[in-house]
C-alpha positions in Angstrom: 135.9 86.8 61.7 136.0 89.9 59.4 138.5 89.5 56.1 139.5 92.8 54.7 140.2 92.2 50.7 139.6 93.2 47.2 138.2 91.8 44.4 141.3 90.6 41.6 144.0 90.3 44.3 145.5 87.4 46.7 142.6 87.7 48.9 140.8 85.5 46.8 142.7 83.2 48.6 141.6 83.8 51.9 137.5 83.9 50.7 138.2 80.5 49.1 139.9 78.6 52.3 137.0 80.3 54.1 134.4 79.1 51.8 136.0 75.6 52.0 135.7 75.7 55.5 132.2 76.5 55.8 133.4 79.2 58.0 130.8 82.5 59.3 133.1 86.1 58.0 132.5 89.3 57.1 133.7 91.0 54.0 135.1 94.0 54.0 136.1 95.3 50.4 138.9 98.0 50.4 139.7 99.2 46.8 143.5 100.0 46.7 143.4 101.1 43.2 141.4 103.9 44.6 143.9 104.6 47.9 141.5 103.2 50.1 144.5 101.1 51.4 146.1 104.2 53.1 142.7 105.4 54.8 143.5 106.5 58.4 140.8 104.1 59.4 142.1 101.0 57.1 146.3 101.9 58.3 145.0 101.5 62.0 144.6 98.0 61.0 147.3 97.5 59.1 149.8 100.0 58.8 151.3 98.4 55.5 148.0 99.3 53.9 148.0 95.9 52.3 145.6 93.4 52.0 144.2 90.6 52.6 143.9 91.1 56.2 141.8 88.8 58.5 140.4 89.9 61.7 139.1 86.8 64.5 138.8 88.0 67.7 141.9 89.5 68.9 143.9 88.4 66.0 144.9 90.7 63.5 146.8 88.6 60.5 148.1 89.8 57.5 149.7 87.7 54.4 147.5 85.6 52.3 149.0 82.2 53.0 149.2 83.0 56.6 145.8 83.5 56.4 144.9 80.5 54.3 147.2 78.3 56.8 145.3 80.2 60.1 141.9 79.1 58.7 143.2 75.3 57.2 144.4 74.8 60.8 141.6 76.6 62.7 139.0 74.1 60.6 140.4 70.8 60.5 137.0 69.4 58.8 137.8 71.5 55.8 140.6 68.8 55.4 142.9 72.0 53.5 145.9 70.0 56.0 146.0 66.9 56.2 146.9 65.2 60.4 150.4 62.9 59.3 153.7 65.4 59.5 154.7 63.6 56.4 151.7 64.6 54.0 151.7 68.1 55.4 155.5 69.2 54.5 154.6 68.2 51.1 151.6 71.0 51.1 154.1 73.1 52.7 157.1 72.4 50.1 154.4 73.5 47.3 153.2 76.5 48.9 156.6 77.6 49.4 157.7 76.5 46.5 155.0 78.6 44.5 155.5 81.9 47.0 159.0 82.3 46.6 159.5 80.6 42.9 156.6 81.7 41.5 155.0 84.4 42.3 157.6 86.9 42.9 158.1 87.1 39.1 154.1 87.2 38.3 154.6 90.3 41.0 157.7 91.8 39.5 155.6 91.7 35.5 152.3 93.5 37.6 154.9 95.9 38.9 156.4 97.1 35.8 153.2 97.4 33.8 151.0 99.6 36.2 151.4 98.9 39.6 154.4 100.8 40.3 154.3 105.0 39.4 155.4 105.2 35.8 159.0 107.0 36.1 159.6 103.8 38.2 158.5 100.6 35.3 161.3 99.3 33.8 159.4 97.9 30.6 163.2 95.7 29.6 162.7 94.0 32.8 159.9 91.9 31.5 161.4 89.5 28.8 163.9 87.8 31.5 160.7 87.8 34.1 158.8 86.0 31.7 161.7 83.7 31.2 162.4 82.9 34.7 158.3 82.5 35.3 158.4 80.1 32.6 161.2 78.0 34.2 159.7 77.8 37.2 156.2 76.7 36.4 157.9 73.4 35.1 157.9 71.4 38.3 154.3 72.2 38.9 153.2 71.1 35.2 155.4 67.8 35.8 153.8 67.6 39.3 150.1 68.0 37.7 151.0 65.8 34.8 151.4 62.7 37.7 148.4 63.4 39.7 145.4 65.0 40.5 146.5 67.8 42.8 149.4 69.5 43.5 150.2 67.5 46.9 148.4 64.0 45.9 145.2 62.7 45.5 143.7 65.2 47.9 142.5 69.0 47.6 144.5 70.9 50.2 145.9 74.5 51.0 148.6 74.2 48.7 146.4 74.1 45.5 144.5 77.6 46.5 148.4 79.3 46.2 149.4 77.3 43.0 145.7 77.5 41.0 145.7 80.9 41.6 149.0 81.6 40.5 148.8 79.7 37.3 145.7 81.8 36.4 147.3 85.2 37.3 149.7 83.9 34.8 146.7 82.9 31.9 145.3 86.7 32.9 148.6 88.4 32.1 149.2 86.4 29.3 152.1 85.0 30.1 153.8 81.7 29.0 154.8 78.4 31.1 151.3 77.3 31.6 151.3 73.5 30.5 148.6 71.4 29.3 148.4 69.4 32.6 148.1 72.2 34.3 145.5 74.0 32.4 143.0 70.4 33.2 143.8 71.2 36.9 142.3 74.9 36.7 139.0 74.0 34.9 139.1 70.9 37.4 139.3 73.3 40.4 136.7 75.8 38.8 134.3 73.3 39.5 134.5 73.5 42.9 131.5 75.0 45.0 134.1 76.8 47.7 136.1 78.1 44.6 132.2 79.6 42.8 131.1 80.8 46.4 134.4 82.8 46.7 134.0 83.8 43.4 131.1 85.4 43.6 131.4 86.8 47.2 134.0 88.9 45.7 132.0 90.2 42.8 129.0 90.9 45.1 131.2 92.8 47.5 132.9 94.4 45.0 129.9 96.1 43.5 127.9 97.1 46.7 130.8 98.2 47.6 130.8 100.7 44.2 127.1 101.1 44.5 127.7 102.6 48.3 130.2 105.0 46.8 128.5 105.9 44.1 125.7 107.0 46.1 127.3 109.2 48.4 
């Protein structure tokens, strides 16, 4: 397998389902700040010039959670999915719940502070963002505040989507992050997977800068 991503974005994701799942993949850092997302060679893979992207065989997938979900289900002893129908809607009601209720609004705050070109930020946007953000990062603190994870007792897929989410949130600054939920980050910090992805990034990310920089 062979994961095309970049360090600070939604491919952390995919590195940490991998990690969990013990699984063998390269790392292929493309750095979209620098427009290496609309290479000829990286558009052949994806013309969307997006990442993450994940490569097994002659599978070429796209979307973090698709990704996340590819890998959960590919490696059943990662236990990221639990086997009863029942336990695995809930993962799926969170991860839906955080892609469509969450995130969009972390995306639309990114968007309007540098990510889109500058004639295009609408800086009065933010305040009702923030609001809405806010709002919807309630369930998840009440969800947190009853147990462990965000599904149950268990560590699954869903908790890679909503952990990082709530931390994009803490890194812009941004309010809604309860108390419960700020004992569920530095509880999921501990984990190995979540350190190994960590640091895969930042190791790829600077031999990846080191290669340029020599050329």
């Amino acid at each position: 397998m062979k994961l095309y991503g970049s360090r600070n974005s939604r491919s952390l994701r995919c590195v940490w389902a991998l990690e969990e799942a013990g699984a063998e993949y390269d790392y292929q850092r493309i750095w979209m700040m620098k427009g290496e997302g609309y290479s000829p060679a990286f558009k052949a893979i994806n013309p969307a010039g997006k990442i993450p992207v994940l490569q097994d065989g002659a599978l070429t997938l796209t979307e973090s959670m698709a990704i996340v979900q590819y890998v959960a289900e590919k490696f059943p002893g990662a236990h990221l999915l639990p086997a009863d129908a029942a336990s695995r809607a809930e993962i799926y009601r969170w991860v839906y719940y955080t892609v469509t209720e969450v995130e969009p609004h972390l995306w639309a705050v990114a968007q309007h502070r540098f990510a889109l070109p500058e004639d295009k930020r609408v800086a009065a946007l933010e305040p009702t963002t923030v609001w809405q953000l806010a709002r919807s990062l309630r369930p998840i603190e009440k969800a947190l505040a009853a147990r462990p994870f965000i599904a149950g007792d268990a560590f699954s897929m869903a908790d890679i989507v909503v952990f990082h989410c709530l931390v994009w949130a803490l890194s812009a600054k941004l309010e809604g992050v309860g108390t419960a939920s700020l004992a569920y980050i530095e509880r999921l910090k501990q984990r190995p997977a979540y350190q190994r992805a960590m640091e895969r990034e930042r190791m790829e990310a600077e031999k990846h800068e080191a290669a340029l920089a020599a050329q």
